[in-house]
DSSP file (Angstrom, degrees, kcal/mol; ACC not computed):
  #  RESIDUE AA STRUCTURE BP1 BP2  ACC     N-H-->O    O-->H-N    N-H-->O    O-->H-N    TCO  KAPPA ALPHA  PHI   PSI    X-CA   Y-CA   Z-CA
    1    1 A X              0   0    0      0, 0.0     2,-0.2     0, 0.0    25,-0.2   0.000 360.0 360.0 360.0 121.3   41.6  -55.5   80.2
    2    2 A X        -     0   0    0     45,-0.0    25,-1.4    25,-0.0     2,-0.7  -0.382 360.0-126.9 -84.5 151.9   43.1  -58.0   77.6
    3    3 A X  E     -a   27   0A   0     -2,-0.2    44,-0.9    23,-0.2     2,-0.4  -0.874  35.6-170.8-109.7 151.1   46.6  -58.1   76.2
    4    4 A X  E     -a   28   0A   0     23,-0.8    25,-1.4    -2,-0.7     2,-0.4  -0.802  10.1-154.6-131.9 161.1   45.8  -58.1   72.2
    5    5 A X  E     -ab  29  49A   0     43,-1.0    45,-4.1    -2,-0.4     2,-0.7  -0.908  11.6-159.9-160.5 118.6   48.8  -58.8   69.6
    6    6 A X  E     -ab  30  50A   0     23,-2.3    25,-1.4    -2,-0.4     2,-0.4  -0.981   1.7-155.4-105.3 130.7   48.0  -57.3   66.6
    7    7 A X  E     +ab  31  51A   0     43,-3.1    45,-0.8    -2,-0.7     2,-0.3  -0.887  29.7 136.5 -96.8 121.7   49.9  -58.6   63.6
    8    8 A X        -     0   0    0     23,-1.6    47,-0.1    -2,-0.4    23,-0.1  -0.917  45.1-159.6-168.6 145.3   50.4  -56.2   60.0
    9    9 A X  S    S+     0   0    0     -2,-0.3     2,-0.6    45,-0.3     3,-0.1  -0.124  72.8  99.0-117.8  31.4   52.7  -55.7   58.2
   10   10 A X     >  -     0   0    0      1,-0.1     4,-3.4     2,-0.0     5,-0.2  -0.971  63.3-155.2-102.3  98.7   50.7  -52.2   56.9
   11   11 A X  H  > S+     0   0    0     -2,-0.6     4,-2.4     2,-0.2     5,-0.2   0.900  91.8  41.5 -26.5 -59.9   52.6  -49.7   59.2
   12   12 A X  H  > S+     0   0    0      2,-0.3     4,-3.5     1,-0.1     5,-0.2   0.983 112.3  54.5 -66.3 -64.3   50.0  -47.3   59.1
   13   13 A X  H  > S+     0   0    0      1,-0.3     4,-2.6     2,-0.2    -2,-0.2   0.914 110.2  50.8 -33.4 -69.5   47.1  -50.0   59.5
   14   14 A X  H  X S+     0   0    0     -4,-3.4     4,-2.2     1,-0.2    -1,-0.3   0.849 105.8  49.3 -41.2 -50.5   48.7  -51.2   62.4
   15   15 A X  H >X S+     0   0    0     -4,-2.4     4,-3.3     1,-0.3     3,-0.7   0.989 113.8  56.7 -53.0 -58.7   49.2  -47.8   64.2
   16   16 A X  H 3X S+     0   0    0     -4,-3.5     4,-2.1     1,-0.3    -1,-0.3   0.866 105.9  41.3 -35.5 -60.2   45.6  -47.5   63.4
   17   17 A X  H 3X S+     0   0    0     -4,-2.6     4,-1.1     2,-0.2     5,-0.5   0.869 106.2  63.6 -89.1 -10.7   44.3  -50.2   64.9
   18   18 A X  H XX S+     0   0    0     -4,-2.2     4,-2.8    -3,-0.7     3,-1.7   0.988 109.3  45.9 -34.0 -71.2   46.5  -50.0   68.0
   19   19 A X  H 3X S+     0   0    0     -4,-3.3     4,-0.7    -5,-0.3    -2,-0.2   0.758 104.3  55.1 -71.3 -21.4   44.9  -47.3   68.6
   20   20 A X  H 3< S+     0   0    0     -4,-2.1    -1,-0.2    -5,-0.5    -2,-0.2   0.631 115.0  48.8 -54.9 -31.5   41.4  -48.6   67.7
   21   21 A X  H X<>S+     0   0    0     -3,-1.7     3,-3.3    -4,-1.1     5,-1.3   0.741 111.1  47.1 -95.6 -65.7   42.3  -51.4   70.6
   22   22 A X  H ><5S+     0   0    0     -4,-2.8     3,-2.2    -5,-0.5    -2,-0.2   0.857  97.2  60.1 -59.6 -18.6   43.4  -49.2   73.0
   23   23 A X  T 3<5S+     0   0    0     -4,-0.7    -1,-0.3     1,-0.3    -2,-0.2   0.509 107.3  58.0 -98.6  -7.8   40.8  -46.6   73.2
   24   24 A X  T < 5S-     0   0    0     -3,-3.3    -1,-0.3     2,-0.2    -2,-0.2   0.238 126.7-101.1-101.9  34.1   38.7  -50.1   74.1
   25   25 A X  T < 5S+     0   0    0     -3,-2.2     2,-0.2    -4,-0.5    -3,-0.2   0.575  72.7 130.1  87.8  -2.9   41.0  -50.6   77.0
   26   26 A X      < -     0   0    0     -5,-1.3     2,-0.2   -25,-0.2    -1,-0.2  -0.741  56.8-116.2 -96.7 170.1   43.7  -53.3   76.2
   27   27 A X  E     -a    3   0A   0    -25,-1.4   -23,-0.8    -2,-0.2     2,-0.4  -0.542  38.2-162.0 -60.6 142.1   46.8  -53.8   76.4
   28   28 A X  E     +a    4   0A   0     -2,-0.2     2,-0.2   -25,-0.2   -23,-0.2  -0.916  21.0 176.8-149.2 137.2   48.6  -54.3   73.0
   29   29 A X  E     -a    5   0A   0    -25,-1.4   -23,-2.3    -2,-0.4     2,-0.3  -0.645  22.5-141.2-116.5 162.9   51.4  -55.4   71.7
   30   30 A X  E     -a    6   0A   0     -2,-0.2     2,-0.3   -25,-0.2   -23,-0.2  -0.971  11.5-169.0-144.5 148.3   52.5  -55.7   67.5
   31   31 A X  E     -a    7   0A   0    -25,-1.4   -23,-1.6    -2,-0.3     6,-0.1  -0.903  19.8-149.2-151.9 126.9   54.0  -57.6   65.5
   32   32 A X  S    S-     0   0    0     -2,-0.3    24,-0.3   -25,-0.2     2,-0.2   0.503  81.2  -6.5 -74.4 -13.6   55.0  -56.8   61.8
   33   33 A X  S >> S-     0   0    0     22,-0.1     4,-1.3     1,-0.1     3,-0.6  -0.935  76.8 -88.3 172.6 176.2   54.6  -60.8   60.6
   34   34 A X  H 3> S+     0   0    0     24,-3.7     4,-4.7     1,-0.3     5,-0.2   0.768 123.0  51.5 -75.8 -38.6   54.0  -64.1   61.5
   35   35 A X  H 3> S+     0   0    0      2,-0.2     4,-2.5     1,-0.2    -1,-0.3   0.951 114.8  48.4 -49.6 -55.4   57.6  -65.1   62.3
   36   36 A X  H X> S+     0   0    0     -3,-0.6     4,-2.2     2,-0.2     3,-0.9   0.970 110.8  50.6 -60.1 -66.7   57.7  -61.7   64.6
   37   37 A X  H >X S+     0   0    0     -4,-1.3     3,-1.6     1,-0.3     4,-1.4   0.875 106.9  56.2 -45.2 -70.8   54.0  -62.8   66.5
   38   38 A X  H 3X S+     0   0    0     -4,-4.7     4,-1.8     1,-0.3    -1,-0.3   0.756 116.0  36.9 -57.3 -41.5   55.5  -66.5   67.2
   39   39 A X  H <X S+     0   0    0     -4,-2.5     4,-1.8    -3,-0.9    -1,-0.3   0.883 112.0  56.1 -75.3 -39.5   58.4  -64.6   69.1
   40   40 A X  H XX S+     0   0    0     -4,-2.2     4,-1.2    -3,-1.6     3,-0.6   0.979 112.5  43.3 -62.5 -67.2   56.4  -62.0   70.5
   41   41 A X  H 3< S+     0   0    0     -4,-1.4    -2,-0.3     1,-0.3    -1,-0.2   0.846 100.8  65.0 -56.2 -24.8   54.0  -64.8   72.3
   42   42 A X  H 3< S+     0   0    0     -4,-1.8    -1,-0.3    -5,-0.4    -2,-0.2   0.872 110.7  36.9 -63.7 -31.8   56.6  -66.8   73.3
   43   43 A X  H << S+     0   0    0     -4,-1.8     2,-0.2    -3,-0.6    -2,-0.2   0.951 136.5   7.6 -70.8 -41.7   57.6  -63.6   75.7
   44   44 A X  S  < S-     0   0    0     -4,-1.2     2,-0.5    -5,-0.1    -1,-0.3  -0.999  78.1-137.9-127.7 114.6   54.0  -62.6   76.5
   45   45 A X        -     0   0    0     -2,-0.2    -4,-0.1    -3,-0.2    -3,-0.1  -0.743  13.5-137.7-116.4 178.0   51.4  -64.4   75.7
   46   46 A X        -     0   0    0     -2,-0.5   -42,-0.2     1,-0.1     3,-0.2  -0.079   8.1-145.1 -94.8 162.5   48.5  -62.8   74.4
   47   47 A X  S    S+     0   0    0    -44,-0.9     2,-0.2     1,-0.4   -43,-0.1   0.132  91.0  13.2-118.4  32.9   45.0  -63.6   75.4
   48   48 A X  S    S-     0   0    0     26,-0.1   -43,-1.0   -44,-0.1     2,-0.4  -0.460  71.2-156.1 172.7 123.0   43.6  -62.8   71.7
   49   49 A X  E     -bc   5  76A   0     26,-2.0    28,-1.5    25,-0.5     2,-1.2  -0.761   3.2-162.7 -91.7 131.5   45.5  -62.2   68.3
   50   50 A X  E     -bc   6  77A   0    -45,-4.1   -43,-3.1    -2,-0.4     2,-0.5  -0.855  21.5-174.1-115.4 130.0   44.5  -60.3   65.1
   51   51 A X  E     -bc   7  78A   0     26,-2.9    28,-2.5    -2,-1.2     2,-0.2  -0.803  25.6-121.3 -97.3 142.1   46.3  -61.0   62.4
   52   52 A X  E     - c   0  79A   0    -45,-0.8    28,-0.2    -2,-0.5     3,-0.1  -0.645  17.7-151.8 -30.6 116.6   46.9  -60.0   58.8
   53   53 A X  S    S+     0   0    0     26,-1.4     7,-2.8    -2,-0.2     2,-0.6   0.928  81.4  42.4 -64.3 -55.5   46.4  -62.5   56.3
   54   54 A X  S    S+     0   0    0      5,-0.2   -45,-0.3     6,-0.1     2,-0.2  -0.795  81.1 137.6 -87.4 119.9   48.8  -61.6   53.1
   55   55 A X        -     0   0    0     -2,-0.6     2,-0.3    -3,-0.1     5,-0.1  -0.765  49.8-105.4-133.3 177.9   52.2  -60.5   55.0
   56   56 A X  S    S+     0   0    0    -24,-0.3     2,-2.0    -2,-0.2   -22,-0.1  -0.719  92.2  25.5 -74.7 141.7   55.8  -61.4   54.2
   57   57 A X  S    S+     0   0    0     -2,-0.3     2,-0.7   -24,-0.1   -24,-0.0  -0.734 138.4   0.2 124.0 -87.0   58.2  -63.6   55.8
   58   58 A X  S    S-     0   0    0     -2,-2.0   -24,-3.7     1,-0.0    -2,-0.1  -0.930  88.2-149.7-140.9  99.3   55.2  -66.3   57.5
   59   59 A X     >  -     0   0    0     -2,-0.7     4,-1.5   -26,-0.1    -5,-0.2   0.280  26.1 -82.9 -69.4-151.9   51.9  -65.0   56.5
   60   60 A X  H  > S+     0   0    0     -7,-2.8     4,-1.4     2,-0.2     3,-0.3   0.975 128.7  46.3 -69.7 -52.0   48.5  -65.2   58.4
   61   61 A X  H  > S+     0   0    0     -8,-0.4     4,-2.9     1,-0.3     5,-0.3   0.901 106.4  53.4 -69.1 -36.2   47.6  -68.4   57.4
   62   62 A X  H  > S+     0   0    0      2,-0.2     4,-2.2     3,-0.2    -1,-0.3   0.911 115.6  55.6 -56.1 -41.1   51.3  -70.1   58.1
   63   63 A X  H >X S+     0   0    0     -4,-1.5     3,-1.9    -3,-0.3     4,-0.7   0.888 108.0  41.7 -62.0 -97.2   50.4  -68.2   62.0
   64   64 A X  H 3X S+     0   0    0     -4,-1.4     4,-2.2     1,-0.3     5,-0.3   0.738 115.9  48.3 -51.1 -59.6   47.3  -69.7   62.5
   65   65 A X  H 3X S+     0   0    0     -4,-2.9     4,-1.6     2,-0.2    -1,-0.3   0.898 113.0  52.3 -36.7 -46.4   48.7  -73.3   61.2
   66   66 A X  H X< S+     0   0    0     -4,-2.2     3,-2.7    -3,-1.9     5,-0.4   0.964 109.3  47.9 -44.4 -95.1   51.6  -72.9   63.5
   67   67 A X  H >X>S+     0   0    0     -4,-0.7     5,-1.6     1,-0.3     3,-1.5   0.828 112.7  50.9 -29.5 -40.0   49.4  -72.1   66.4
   68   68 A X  H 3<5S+     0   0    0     -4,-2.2     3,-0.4     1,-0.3    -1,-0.3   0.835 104.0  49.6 -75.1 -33.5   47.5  -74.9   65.7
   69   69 A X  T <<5S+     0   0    0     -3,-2.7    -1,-0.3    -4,-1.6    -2,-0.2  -0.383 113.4  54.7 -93.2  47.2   50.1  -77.6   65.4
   70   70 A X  T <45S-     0   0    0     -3,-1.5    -2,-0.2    -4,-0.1    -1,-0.2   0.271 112.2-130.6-102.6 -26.4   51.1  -76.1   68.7
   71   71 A X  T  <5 -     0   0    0     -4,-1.0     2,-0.6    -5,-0.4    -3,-0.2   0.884  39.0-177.5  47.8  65.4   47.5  -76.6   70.0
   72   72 A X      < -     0   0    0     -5,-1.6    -1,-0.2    -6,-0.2    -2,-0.0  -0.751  30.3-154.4 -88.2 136.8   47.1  -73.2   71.2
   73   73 A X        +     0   0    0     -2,-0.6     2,-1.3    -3,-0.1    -1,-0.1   0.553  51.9 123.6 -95.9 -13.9   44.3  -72.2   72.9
   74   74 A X        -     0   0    0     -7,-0.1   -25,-0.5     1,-0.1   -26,-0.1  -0.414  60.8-130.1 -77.4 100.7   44.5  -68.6   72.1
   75   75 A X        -     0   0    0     -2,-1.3   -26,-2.0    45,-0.2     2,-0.6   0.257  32.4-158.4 -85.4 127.3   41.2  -67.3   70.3
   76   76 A X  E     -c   49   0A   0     23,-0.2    25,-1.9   -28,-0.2    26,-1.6  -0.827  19.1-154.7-126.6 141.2   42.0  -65.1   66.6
   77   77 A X  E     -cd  50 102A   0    -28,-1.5   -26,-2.9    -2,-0.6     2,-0.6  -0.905  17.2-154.2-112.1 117.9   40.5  -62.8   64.6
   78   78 A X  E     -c   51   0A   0     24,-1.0    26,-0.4    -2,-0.8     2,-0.2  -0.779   9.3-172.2-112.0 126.9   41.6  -62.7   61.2
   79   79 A X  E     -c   52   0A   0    -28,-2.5   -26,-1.4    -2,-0.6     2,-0.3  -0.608   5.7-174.4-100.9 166.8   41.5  -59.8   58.9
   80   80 A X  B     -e  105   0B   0     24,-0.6    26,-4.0    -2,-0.2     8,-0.1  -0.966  26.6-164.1-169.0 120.5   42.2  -59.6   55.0
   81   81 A X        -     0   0    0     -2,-0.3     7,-0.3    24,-0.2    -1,-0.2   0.919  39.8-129.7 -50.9 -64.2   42.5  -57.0   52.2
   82   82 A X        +     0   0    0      1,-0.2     6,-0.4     5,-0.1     2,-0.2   0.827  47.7 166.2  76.8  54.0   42.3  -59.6   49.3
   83   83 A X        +     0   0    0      4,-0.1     3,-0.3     5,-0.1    -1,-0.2  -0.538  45.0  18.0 -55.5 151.8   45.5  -57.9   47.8
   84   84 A X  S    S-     0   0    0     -2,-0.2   -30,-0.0     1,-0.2     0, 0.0  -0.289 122.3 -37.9  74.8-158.3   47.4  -60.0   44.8
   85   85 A X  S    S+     0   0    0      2,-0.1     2,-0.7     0, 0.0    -1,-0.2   0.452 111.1  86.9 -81.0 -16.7   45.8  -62.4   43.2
   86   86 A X  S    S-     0   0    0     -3,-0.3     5,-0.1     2,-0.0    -4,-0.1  -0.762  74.9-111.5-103.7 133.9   43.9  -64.0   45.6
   87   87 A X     >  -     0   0    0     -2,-0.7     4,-1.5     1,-0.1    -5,-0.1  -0.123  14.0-130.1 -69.4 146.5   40.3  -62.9   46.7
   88   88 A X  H  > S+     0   0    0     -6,-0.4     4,-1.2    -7,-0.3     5,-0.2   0.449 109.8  60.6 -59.7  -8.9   39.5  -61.6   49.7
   89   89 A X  H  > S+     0   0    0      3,-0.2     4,-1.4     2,-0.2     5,-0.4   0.900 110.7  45.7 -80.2 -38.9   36.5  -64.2   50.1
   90   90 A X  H  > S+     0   0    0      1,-0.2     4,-3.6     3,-0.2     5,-0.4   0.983 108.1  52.8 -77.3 -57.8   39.4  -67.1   49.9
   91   91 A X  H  X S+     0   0    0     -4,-1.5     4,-1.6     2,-0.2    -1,-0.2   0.951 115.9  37.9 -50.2 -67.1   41.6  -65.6   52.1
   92   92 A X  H >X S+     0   0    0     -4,-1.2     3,-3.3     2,-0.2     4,-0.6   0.882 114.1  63.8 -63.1 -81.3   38.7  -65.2   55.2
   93   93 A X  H >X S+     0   0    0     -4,-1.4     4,-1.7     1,-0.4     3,-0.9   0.672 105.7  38.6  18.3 -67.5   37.3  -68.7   54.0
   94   94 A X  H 3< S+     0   0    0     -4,-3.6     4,-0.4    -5,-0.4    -1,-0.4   0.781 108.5  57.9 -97.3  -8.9   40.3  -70.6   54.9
   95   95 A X  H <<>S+     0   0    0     -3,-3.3     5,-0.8    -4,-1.6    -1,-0.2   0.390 110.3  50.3-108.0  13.3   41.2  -69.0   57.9
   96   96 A X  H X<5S+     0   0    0     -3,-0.9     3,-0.8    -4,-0.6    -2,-0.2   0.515  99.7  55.8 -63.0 -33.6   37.9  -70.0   58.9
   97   97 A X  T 3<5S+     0   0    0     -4,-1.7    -2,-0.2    -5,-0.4    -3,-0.1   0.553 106.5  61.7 -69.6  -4.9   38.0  -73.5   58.0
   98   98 A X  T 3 5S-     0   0    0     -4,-0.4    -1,-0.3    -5,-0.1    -3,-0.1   0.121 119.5-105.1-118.3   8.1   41.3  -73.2   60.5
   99   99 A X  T < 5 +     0   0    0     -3,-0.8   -23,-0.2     1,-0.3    -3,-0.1   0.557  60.2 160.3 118.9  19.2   39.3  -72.3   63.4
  100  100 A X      < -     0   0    0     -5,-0.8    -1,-0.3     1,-0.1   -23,-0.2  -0.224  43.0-131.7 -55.3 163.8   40.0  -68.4   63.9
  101  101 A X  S    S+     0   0    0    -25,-1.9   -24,-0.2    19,-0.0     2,-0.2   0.735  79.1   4.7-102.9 -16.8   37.0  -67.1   66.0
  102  102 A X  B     -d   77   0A   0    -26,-1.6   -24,-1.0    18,-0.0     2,-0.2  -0.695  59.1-157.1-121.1 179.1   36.2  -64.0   63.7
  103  103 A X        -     0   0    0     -2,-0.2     2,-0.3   -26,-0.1   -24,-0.2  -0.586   2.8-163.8-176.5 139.8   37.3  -62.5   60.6
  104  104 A X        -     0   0    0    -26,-0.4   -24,-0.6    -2,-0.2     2,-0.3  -0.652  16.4-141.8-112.8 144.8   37.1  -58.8   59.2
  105  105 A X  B     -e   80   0B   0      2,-0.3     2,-0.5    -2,-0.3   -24,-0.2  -0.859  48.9 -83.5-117.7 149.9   37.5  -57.9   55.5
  106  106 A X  S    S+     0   0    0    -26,-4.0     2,-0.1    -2,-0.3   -27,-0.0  -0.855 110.5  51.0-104.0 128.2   39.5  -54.4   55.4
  107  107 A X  S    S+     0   0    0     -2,-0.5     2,-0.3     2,-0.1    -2,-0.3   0.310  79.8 153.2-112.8 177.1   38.2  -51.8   55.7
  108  108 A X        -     0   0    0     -2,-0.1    -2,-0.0     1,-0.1    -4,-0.0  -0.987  33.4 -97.9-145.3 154.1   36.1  -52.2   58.8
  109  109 A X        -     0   0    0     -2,-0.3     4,-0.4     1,-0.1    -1,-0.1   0.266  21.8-122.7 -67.4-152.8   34.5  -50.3   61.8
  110  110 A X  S  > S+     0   0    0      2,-0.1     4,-2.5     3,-0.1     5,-0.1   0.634 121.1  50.1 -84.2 -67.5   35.1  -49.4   65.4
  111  111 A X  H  > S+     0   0    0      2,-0.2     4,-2.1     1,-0.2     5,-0.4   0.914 110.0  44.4 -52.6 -55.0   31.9  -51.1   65.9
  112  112 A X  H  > S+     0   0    0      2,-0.2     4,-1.0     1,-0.2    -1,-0.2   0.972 118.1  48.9 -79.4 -49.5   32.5  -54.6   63.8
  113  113 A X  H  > S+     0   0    0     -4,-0.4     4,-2.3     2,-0.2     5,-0.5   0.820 109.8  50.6 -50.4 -37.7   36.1  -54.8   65.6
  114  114 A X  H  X S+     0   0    0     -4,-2.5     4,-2.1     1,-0.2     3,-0.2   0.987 110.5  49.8 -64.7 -61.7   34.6  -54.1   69.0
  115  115 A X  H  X S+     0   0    0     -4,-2.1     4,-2.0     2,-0.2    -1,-0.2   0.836 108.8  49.7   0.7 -62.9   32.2  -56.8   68.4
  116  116 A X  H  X S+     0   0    0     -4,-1.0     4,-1.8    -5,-0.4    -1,-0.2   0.936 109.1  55.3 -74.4 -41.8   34.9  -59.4   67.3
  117  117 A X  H >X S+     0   0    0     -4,-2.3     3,-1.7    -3,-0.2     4,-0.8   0.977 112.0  40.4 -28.3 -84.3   36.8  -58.6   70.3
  118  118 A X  H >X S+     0   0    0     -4,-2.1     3,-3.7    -5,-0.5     4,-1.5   0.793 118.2  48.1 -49.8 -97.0   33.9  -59.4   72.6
  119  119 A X  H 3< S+     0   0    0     -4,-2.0    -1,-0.3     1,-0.3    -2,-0.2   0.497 113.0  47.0 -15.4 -50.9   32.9  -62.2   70.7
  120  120 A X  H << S+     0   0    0     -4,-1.8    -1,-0.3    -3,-1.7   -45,-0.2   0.587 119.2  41.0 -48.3 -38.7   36.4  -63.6   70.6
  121  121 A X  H <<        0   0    0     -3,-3.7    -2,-0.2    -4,-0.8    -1,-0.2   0.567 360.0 360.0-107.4 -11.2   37.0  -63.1   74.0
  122  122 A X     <        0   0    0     -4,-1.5    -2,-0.1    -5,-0.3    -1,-0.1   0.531 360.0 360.0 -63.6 360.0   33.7  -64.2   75.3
């Protein structure tokens, strides 16, 4: 059993996939944007994040840079809508070139999140 930190700031999304996470057996904790994740891991920290890319406050990508000029070791999956103006292609794209270990375009399965997990965590 993993502790997971899911990052959205889609109420709903979030619930959702909380509940997508638990029913494969972690623990999970949420957090509504990026600013909120840095404080949540600083209390617990997680041993795998998904994030959001486009949020308010300190989006996905400002998370993953943060974590990275932290040098944090903790392995992410980023997922992305491609809401506004910028394509989803760009959005997964660079938060590959930043060294997330997955990335999911919304919407997605049970099956391609279970996957990314395991992968992520392997």
């Amino acid at each position: 059993m993993s502790k997971i930190l899911i990052v959205d700031d889609d109420e709903l999304f979030r619930a959702m996939l909380v509940e997508m996470v638990q029913r494969e057996g972690h623990l999970v904790s949420t957090a509504a944007n990026g600013n909120a994740a840095l404080t949540a891991i600083e209390q617990s920290r997680p041993d795998l994040i998904i994030t959001d890319i486009l949020m308010p406050e300190k989006d996905g990508i400002e998370l993953i840079m943060e974590l990275a000029r932290r040098e944090s070791r903790i392995p992410i999956i980023a997922v992305s809508g491609g809401r506004r103006s910028i394509s989803l292609e760009f959005n997964l794209e660079s938060a590959k070139l930043m060294g997330v270990r997955a990335t999911l375009p919304k919407p997605f399965s049970r099956e391609q999140l279970r996957s990314a997990i395991t992968d992520a965590l392997g």
